[in-house]
C-alpha positions in Angstrom: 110.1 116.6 158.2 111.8 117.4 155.0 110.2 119.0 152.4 111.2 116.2 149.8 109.5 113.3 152.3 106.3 115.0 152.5 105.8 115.7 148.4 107.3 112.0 148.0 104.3 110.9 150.9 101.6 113.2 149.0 102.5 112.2 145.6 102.1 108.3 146.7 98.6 108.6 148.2 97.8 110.4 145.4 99.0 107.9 142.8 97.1 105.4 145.6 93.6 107.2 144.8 94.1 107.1 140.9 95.5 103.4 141.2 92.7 102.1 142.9 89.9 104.1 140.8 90.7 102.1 138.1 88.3 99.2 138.0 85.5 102.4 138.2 87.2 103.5 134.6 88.5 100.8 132.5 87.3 97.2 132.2 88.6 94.3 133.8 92.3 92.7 132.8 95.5 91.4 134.4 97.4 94.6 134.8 94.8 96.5 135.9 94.8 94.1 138.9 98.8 94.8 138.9 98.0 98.4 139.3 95.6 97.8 142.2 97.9 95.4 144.2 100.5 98.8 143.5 97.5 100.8 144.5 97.3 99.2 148.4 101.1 99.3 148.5 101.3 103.1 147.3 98.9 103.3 150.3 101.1 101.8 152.8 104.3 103.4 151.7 102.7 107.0 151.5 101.4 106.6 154.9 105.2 105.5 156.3 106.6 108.0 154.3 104.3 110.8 156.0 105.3 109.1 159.6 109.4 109.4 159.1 109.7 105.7 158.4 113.5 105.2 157.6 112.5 102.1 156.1 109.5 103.7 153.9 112.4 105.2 151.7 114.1 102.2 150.7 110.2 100.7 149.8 109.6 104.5 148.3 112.1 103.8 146.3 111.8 100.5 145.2 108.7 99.5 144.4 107.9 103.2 142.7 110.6 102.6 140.1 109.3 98.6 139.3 106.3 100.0 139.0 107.0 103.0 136.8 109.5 100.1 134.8 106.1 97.8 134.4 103.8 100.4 133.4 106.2 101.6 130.8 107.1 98.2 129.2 103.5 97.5 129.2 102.4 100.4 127.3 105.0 100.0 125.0 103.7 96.3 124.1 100.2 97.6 124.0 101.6 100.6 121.4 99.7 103.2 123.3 100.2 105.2 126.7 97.1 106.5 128.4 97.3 109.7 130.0 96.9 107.7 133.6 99.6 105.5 132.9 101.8 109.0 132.0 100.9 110.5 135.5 101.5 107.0 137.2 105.2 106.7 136.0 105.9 110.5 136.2 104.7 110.4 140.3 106.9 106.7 140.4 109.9 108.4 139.0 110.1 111.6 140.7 109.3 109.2 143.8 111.7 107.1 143.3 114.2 109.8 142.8 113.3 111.5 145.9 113.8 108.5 148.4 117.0 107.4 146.8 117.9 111.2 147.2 116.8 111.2 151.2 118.2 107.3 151.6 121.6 108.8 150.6 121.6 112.3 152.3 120.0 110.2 155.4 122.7 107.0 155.4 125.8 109.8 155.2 124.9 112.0 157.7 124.8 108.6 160.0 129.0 107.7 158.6 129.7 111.1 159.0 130.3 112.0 155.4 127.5 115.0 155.0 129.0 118.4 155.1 126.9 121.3 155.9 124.3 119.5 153.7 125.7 118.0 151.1 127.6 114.7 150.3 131.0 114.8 149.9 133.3 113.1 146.9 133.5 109.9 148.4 137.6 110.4 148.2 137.4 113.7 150.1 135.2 111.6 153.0 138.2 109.4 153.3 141.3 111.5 152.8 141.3 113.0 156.4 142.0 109.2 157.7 145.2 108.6 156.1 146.3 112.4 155.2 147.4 114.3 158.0 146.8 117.4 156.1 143.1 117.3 154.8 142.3 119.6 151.4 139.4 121.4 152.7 
């Protein structure tokens, strides 16, 4: 398992314990019932992630970056960021980065564009099709 998938898969049932702690710190409201329905799906998508679930990333990536997009705007209406709400879209972002990251690395090394590792310039994949003499 790639080192990547495993801190994305950590960092989401970690953000799924702090989501659904919540009702233990703060009082009742309409977000905060936002952040718990996030909570149960942080669980789930941890849990796939941690497994290999191809599909996982493409949720991993998603619903992360909504969620870090929501708790964001919602702060900036409320004029204030609490330091929970800071950790929440810090995990959704570098979560969201790392299962676009894998989604890509994962999808080119099924077309046969990865090179030892990398992705290559999406020209360069398709030059050897119509140039008999490939820059390499």
């Amino acid at each position: 398992m790639h080192r990547l998938r495993r801190l994305a898969g950590t960092l989401m049932l970690a953000s799924t314990v702090t989501h659904l702690s919540e009702p233990f710190l703060f009082a009742w409201s309409f977000p905060m019932l936002v952040a718990q329905l996030f909570g149960v799906s942080f669980l789930c998508i941890g849990v796939a992630l941690l497994r290999g679930s191809e599909r996982a990333l493409l949720w991993g990536a998603v619903l992360p970056l909504s969620a870090a997009f929501l708790g964001t705007a919602s702060s900036i209406l409320q004029g204030t960021m609490h330091p929970l709400t800071r950790w929440h879209v810090f995990v959704d972002l570098v979560v969201g980065a790392s299962c676009i990251y894998l989604m890509r690395r994962s999808r080119a090394a099924e077309d046969g564009t990865a090179d030892r590792g990398r992705l290559r310039a999406p020209l360069e994949a398709h030059a050897s099709s119509w140039n008999p003499w490939p820059v390499r």
